[in-house]
C-alpha positions in Angstrom: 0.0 0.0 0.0 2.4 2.3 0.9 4.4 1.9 -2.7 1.2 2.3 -4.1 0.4 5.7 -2.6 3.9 6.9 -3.7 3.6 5.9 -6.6 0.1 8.1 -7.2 2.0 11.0 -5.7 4.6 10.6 -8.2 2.5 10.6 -10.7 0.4 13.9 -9.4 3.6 15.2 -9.4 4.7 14.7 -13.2 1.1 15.7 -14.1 2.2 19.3 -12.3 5.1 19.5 -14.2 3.5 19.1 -17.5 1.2 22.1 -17.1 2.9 25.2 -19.1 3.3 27.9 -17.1 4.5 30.3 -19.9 2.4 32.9 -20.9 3.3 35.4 -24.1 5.4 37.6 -22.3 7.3 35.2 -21.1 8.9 33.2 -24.3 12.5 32.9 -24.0 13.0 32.0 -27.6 11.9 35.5 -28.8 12.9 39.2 -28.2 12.2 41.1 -25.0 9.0 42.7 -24.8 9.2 46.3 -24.0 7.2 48.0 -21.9 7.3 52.5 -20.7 6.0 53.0 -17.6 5.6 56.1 -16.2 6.5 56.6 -12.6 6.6 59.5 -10.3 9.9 60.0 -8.6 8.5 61.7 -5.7 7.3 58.9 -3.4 10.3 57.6 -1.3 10.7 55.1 0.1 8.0 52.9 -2.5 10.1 54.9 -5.7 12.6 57.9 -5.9 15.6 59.1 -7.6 18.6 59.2 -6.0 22.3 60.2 -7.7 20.2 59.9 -11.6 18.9 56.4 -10.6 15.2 55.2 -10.5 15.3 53.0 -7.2 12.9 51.6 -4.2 10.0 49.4 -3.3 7.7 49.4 -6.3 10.6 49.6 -8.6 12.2 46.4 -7.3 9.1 44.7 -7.4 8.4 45.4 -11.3 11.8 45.0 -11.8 11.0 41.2 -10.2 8.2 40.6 -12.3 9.9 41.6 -15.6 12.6 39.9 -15.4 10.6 36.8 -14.9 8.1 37.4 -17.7 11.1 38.3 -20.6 10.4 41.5 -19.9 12.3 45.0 -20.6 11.3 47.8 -18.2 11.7 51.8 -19.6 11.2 54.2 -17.3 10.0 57.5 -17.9 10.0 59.8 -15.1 6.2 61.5 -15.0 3.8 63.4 -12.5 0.8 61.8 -11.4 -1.1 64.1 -14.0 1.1 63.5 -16.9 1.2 59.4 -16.4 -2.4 59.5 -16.6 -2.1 61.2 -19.8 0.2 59.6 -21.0 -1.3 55.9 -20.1 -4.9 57.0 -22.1 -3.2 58.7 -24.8 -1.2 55.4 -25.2 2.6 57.0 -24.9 3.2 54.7 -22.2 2.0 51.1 -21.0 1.1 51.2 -17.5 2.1 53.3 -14.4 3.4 52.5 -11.4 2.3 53.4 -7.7 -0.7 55.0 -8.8 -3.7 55.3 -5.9 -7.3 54.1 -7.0 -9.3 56.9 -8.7 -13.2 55.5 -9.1 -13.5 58.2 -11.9 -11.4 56.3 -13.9 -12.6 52.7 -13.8 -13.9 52.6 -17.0 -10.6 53.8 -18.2 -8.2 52.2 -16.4 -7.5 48.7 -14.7 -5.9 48.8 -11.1 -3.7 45.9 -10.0 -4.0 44.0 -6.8 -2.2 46.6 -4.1 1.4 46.5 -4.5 2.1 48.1 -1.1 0.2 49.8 1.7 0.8 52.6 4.2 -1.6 55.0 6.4 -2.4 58.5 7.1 -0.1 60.3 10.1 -0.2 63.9 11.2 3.6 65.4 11.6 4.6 68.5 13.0 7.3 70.2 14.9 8.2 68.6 18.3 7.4 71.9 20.2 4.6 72.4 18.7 3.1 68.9 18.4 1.0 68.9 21.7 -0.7 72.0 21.2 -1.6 70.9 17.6 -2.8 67.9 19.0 -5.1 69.2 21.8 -6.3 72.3 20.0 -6.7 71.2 16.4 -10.9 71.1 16.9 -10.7 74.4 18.6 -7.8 77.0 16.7 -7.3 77.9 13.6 -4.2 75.7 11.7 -2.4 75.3 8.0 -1.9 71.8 7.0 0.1 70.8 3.7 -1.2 68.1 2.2 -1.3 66.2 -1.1 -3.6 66.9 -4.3 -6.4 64.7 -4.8 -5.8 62.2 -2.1 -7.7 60.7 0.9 -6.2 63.3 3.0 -6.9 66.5 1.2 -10.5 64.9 1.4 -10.2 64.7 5.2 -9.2 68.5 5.5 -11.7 70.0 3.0 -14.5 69.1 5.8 -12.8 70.2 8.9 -14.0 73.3 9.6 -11.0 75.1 11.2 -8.4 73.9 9.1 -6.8 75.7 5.7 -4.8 73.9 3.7 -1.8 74.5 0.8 -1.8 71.7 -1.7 1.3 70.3 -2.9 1.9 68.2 -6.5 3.2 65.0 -4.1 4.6 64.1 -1.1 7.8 65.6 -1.2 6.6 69.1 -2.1 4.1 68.6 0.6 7.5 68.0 3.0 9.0 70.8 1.6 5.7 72.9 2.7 6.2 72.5 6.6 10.0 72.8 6.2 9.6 76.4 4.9 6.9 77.0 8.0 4.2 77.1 5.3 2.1 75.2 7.1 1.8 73.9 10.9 1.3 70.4 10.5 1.5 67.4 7.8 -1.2 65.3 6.6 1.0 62.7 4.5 1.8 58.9 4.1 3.3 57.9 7.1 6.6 55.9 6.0 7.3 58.5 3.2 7.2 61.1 6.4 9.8 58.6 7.9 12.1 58.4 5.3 12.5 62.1 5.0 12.8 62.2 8.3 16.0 59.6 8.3 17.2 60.8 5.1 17.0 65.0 6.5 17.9 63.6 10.2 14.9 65.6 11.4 14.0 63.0 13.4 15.1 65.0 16.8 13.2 68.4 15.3 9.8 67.1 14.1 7.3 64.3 15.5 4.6 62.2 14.4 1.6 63.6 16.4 -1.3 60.6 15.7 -1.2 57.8 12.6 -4.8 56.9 11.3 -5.9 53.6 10.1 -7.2 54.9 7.0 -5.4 53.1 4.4 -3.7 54.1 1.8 -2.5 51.5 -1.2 -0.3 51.9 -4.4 -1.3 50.2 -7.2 -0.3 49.5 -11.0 -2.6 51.0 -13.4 -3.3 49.3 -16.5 -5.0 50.7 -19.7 -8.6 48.9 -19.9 -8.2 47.3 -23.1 -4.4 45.8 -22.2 -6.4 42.8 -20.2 -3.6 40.6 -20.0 -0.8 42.6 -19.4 -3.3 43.8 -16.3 -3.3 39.6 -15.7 0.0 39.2 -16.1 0.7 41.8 -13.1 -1.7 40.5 -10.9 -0.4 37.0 -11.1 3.3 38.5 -10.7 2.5 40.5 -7.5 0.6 37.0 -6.2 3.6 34.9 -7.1 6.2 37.5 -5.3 4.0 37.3 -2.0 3.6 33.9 -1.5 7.2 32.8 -2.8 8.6 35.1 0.5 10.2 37.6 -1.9 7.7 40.3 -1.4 8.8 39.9 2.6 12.3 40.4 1.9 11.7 43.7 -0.3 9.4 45.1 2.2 11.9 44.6 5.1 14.8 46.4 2.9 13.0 49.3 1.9 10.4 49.9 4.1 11.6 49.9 8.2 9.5 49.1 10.8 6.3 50.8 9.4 3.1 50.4 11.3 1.4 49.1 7.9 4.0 45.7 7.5 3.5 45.1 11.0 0.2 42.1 9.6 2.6 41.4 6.8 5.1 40.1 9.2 3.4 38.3 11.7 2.0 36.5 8.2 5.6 36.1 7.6 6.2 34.7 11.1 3.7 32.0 11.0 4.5 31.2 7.5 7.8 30.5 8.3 7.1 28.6 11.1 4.7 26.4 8.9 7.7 25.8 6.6 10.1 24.7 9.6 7.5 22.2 11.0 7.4 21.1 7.2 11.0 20.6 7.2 11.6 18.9 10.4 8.6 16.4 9.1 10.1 15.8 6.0 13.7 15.0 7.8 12.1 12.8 10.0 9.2 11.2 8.6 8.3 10.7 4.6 11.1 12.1 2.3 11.8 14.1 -1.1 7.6 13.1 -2.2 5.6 13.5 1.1 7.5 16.8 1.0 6.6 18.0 -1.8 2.7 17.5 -0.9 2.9 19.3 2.2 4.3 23.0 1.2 1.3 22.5 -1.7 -0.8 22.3 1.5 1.1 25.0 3.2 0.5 27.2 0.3 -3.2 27.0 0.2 -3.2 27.1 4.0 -1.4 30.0 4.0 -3.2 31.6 1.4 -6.7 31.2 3.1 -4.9 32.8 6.3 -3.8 35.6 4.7 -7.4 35.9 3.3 -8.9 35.7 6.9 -6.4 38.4 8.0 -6.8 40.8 5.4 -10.6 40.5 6.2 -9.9 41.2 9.9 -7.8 44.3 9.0 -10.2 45.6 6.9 -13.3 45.3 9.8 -10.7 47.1 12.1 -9.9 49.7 9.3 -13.9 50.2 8.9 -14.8 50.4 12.5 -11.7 53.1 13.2 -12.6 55.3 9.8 -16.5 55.1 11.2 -15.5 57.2 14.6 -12.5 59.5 12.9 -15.1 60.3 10.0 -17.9 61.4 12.7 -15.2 63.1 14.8 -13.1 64.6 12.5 -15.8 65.3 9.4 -19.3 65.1 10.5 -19.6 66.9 14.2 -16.9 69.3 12.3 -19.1 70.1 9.3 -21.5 72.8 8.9 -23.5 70.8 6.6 -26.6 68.5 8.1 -25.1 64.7 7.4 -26.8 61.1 7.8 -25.4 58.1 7.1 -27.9 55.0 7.1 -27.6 52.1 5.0 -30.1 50.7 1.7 -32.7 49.7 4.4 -32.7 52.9 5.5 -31.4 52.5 9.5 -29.4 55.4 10.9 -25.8 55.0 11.6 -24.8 58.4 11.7 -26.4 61.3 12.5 -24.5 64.7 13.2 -25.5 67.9 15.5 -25.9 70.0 12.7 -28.7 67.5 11.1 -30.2 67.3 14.4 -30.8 70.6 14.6 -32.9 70.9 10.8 -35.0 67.5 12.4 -35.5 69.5 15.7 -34.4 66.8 17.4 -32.4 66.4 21.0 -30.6 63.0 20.5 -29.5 61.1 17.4 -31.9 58.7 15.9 -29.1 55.9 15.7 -30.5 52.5 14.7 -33.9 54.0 13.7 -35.8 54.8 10.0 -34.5 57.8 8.2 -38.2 57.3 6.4 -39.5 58.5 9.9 -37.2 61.8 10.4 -38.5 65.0 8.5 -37.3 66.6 6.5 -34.9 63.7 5.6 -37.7 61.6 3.9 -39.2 63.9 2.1 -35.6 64.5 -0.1 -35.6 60.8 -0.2 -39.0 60.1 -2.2 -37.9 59.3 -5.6 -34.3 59.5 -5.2 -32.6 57.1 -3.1 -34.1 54.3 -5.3 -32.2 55.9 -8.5 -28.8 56.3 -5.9 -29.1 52.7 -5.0 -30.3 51.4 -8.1 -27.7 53.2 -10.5 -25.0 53.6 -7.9 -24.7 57.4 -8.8 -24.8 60.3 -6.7 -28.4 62.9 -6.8 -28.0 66.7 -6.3 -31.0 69.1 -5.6 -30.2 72.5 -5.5 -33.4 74.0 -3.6 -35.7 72.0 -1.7 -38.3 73.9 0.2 -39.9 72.6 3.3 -42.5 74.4 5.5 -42.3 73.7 9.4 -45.4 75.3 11.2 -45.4 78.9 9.5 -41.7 79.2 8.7 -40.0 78.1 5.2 -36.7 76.7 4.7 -34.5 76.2 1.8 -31.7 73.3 1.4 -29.2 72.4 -1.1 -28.5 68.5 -0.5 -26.4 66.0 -1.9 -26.5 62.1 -2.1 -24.7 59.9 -3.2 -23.6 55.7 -2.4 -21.6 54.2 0.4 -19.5 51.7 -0.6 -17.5 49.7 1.5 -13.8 48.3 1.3 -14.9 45.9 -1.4 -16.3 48.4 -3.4 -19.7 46.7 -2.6 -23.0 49.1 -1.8 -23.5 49.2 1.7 -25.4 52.3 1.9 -26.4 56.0 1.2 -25.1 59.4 2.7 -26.8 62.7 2.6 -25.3 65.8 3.1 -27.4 68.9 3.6 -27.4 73.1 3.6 -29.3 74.9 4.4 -29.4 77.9 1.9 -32.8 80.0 3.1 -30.7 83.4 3.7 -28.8 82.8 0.3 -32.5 82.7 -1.7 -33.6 85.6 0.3 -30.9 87.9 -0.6 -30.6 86.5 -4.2 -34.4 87.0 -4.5 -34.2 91.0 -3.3 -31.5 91.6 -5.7 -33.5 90.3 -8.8 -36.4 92.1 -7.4 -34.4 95.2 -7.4 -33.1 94.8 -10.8 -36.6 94.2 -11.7 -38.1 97.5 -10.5 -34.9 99.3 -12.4 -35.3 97.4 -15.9 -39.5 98.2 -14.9 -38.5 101.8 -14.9 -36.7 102.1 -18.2 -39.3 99.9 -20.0 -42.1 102.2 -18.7 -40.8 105.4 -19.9 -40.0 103.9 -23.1 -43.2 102.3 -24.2 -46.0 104.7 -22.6 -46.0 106.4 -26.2 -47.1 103.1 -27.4 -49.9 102.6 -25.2 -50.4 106.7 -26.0 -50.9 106.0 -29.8 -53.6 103.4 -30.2 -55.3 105.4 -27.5 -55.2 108.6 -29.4 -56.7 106.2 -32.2 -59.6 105.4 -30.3 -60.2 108.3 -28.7 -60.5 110.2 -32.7 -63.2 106.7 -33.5 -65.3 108.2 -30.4 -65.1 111.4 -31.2 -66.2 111.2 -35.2 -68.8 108.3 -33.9 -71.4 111.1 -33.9 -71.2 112.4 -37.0 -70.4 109.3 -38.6 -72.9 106.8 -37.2 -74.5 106.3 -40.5 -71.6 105.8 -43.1 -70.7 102.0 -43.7 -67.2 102.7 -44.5 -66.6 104.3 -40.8 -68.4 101.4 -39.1 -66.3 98.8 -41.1 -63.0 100.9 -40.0 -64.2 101.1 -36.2 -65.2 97.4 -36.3 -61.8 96.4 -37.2 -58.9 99.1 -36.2 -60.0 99.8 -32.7 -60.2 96.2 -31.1 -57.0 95.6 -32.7 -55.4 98.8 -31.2 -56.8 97.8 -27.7 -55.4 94.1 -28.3 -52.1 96.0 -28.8 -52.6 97.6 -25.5 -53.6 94.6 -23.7 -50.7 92.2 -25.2 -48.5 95.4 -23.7 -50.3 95.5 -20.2 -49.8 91.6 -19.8 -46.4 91.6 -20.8 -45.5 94.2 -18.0 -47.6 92.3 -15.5 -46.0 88.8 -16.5 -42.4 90.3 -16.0 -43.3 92.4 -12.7 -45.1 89.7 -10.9 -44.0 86.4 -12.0 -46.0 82.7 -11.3 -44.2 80.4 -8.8 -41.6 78.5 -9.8 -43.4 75.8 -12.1 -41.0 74.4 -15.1 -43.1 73.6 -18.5 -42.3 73.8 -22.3 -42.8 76.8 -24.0 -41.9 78.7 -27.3 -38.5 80.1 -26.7 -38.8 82.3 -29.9 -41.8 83.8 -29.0 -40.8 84.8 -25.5 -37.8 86.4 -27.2 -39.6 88.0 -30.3 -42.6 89.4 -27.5 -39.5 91.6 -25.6 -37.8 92.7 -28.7 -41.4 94.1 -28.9 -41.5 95.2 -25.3 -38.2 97.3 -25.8 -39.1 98.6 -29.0 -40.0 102.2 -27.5 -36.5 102.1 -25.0 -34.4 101.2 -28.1 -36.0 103.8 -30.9 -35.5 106.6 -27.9 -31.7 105.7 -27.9 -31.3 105.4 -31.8 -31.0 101.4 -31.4 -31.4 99.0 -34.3 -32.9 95.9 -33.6 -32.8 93.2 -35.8 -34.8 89.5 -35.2 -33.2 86.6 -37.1 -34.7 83.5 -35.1 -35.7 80.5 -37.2 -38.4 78.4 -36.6 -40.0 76.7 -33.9 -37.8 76.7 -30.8 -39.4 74.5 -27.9 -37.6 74.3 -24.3 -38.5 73.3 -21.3 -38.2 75.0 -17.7 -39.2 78.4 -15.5 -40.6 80.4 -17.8 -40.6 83.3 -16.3 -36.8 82.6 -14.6 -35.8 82.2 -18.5 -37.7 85.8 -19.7 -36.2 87.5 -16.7 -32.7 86.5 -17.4 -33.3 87.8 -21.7 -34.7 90.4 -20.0 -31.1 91.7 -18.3 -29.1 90.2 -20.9 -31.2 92.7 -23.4 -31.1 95.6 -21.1 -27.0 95.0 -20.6 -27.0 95.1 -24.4 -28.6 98.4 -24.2 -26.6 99.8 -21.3 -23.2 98.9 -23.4 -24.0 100.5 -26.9 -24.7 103.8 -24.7 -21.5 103.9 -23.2 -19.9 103.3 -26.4 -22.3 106.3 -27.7 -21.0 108.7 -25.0 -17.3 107.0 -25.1 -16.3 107.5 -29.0 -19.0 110.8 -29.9 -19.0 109.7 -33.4 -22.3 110.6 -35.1 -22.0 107.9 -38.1 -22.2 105.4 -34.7 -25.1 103.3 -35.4 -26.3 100.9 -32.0 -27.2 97.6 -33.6 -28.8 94.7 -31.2 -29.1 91.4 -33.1 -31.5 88.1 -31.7 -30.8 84.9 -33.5 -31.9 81.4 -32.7 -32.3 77.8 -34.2 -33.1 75.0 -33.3 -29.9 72.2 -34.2 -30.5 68.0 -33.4 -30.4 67.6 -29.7 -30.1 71.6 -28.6 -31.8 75.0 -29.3 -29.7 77.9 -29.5 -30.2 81.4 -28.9 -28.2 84.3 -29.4 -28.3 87.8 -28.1 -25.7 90.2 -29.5 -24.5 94.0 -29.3 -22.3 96.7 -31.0 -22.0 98.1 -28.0 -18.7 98.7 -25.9 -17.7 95.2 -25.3 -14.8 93.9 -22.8 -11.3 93.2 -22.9 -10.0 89.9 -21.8 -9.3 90.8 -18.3 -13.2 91.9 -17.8 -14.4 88.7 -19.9 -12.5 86.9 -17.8 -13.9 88.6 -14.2 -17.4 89.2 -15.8 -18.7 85.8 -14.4 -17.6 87.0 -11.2 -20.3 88.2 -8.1 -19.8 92.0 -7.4 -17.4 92.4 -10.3 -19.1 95.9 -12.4 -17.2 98.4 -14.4 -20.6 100.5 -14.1 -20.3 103.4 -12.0 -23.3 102.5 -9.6 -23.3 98.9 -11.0 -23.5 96.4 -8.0 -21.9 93.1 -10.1 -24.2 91.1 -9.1 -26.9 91.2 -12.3 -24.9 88.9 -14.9 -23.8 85.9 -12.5 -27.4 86.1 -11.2 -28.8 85.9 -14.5 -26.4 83.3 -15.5 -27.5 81.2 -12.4 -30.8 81.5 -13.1 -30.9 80.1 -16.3 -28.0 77.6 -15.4 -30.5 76.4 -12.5 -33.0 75.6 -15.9 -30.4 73.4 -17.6 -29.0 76.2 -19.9 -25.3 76.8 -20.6 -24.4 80.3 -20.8 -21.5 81.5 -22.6 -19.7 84.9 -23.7 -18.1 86.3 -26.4 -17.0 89.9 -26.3 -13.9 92.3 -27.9 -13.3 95.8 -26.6 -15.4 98.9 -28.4 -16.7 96.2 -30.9 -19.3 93.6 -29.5 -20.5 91.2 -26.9 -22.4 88.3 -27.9 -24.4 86.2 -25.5 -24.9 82.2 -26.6 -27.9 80.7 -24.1 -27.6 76.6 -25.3 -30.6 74.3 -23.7 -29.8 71.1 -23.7 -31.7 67.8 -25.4 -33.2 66.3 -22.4 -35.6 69.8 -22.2 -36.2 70.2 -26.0 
């Protein structure tokens, strides 16, 4: 029996060996395969440059997996902007230690982490303690990293400013020059600086968090099996005890390897009791069958400790977010997950639900007004996995109303899975107020000039009535006059009327209530409306619309904002008038629209005085005027306006020529 059973092993064994293992990057028999990567020298100790030479952690362990797979690495030294670039314009291959980026998912393939680290706070040694008991409570400048987990941490702390730095060396280089008070950075590139500027004495890491940080080899989407080929690479270099060994040379004593190594240990250990068995007991064979055991053992052990790490790294990041973020935040936020039970609930929230304590473990369907933003929303969050914005949502508690801007969007946890929905909320009611008494002032003004300027018309058709009246007598019995009466004076008091309800329409708007409408007759109507205004300042107008031009949204937001974009118009080819005093000067204000596949256009444009690139740059810009008793506040209100009904606004001006104003509404409203 016992021959029998080696036998069988042997012959599992031979079966192994037959399986190829070779993939196409690894043939020996034909030329290198040659790879650019783009890399970012600024990360010690995972990769940096020292004396002209690429060198550390990550580069060692590509450099391992290339040399394996018949593989010829060139290096080209990027930022983290320009690898990106590069790696979807196709100049180079992949890039290496790049962090995960979910905007880009559909772009890019990220490898299996290729090393971890975490978030510490470092500052001067005299100054740590104070930083660390006063940072809720005084005002500090941290230097941080662009687009990172960290500079996400600072933007919701309320008393913190930051200066952002390309990478983590500049970012260094911030709180050496006492640009900043502390750093928020990956803790063992803080270390290595530290050792390698022996400022170990001078400066002091205050607090490490357990929010993780991991590095990563990105991967254009469509190169699938060079993404493979990685994955399997990194896999091979951890379990074959490689990965260990590179770790422990580059990487000292970091708080991050500390799991890495106690794998290490009882891996290690697993092998010696595999030794010593295969001394004592069985031989070359039984050997060989136990580290395939030991592999798969090991395996599912580091599978059970990276899924412990990760419920510690959760439960941590759950307090420091509600410390650090939410009790921080001026903004009303709730965490509950797809069923809809609370898990989080900060002060500020509390206070817009009126309530004392917070409703942890209950229904966010049962706290007003919190359900009410959620009807018809969080189904399309969960469902679609994509964030909801509402830019004014007005709620009426007992005889007072309030206005909030909210935002929601998914929860996902460490595996990327849903695991519920967050909600953050502002409340914006003084905001609407004062936005709201500035249009109504602009309104009364533009009201004023409009008046003057068409109470001739309204004078005219009444003078023609008033002559029907008075020859009414006299010419009661001639057919000719009755026919004339019959027809010119209801048309003349139409023309008043069609006046009267334009002025009304504009001075006391509906409600906000979006429907579809006829742009071009909203536009063609106030041509009309400024007829008088524009004839009383010697100002050509000219209506080139074409055809049918439907849209959809606040009709009387959209008139009002044609309204000031016309009256601007107006305002400019006067200043040119009193600027140039040329009498050949001819004011010339052109409308033009068309409908075109999937958009409607309009266009609104002036002779007038125009800008110069400096004031087309500023002109979108609140309380920016070049009008003497201008307030800068009609254009970007105007613009907001319309932008609030889906419509794009954009500029085109040149100095004492023209301005030209493009409104495009998008397909979804035609």
């Amino acid at each position: 029996m016992k021959h029998r059973k080696y036998i069988c092993l042997l012959f599992i064994m031979m079966l192994l060996a037959s399986i190829p293992t070779s993939s196409t990057f690894a043939d020996p028999t034909s030329p290198p395969i040659i790879l650019n990567v783009g890399v970012d020298p600024s990360l010690p100790p995972f990769q940096f440059e020292e004396d002209g030479e690429l060198m550390g952690f990550n580069i060692d362990i590509l450099n391992h997996i290339a040399a394996k797979n018949h593989i010829q690495i060139n290096y080209i030294r990027l930022n983290k902007e320009l690898s990106i670039e590069s790696l979807l314009d196709g100049r180079v291959d992949l890039v290496l230690g790049l962090r995960y980026d979910p905007s880009l998912t559909d772009k890019i393939y990220y490898t299996e982490s290729v090393v971890q680290s975490v978030v510490c706070m470092l500052a001067r040694t005299e100054d740590s303690k104070e930083i660390q008991s006063h940072l809720n409570s005084s005002y500090y400048i941290a230097s941080v990293e662009n687009d990172s987990v960290e500079l996400n941490f600072l933007e919701n702390v309320r008393l913190v400013n930051f200066n952002v730095a390309f990478n983590q060396e500049d970012a260094f280089e911030l709180l050496l020059m006492d640009r900043a008070d502390f750093l928020l950075g990956v803790k063992d590139t803080a270390e290595y600086l530290l050792d390698k500027y022996e400022l170990t004495k001078e400066y002091t890491i205050i607090d490490s968090y357990t929010t993780p940080i991991e590095y990563s080899i990105a991967v254009k989407g469509e190169n699938r099996n060079l993404y493979n080929l990685l994955n399997k690479g990194i896999s091979q270099l951890k379990l074959s005890g490689e990965y260990e060994n590179l770790y422990l040379k580059w990487v000292d004593n970091g708080e991050a390897n500390i799991a890495r190594r106690l794998k290490s240990i009882i891996r290690i250990s697993f092998i010696g009791l595999i030794v010593g068995l295969f001394i004592l007991c069985m031989g070359i064979v039984w050997n060989m069958q136990l580290k395939q055991q030991v592999k798969l053992k090991t395996l599912e052990l580091s599978k059970s400790n990276l899924d412990l790490e990760a419920q510690i790294i959760e439960t941590r990041n759950n307090n420091e977010l509600k410390d650090l973020i939410c009790e921080s935040s001026p903004r009303g936020i709730a965490i509950f997950d797809v069923a809809g039970v609370i898990s989080i609930f900060n002060s500020t929230a509390l206070a817009m639900a009126e309530l004392k304590e917070p409703p942890i473990g209950e229904s966010i369907f049962n706290i007003e007004p919190m359900n009410l933003m959620l009807k018809g929303s969080m189904d399309m969050v969960v469902r679609e996995s994509k964030g909801y914005i509402c830019d004014q949502f007005k709620y009426i508690r007992g005889k007072k109303e309030f206005i909030y801007r909210y935002v929601m969007y998914p929860l996902n946890d460490y595996e990327k899975k849903l695991r519920g929905v967050i909600i953050t909320i502002e409340d914006i009611t003084q905001e609407c107020k004062l936005k709201e008494q500035i249009m109504e002032r602009d309104k009364n003004r533009t009201l004023t000039q409009i008046i003057s300027g068409i109470s001739h018309e309204i004078r005219n058709p009444l003078t023609t009535i008033k002559t029907f009246i008075e020859l009414l007598p006299k010419k009661i019995d001639n057919q000719k006059f009755k026919e004339e009466i019959a027809l010119v004076v209801p048309e003349e008091i139409e023309r008043v009327n069609n006046l009267i309800e334009s002025l009304i329409d504009y001075a006391k708007p509906k409600s906000q209530n979006k429907t579809g409408f006829q742009l071009d007759e909203i536009a063609s109507a106030y041509l009309t409306l400024f007829k008088p205004v524009l004839e009383q300042n010697n100002i050509d107008h000219e209506n080139h619309i074409q055809g049918s031009m439907y849209v959809y949204g606040d009709k009387s937001q959209i008139k009002q904002g044609i309204i000031n974009f016309i009256l601007n118009a107006i305002d400019a080819i006067k200043e040119r008038a009193e600027t140039i005093h040329d009498s050949s000067y001819q004011g010339r204000i052109i409308i033009d629209g068309f409908r075109e596949e999937n958009c409607v256009k309009l266009f609104i444009r002036d002779n007038g005085i125009g800008m110069d690139k400096e004031e087309l740059e500023r002109a979108y810009e609140i309380f920016y005027t070049t009008k003497e008793k201008g307030t800068g506040l009609g254009l970007p209100l105007s613009i907001q306006m319309l932008e609030m009904n889906n419509c794009r606004v954009s500029i085109e001006s040149r100095k004492h020529e023209y301005t030209e104003i493009t409104l495009v509404f998008g397909s979804e409203f035609i």
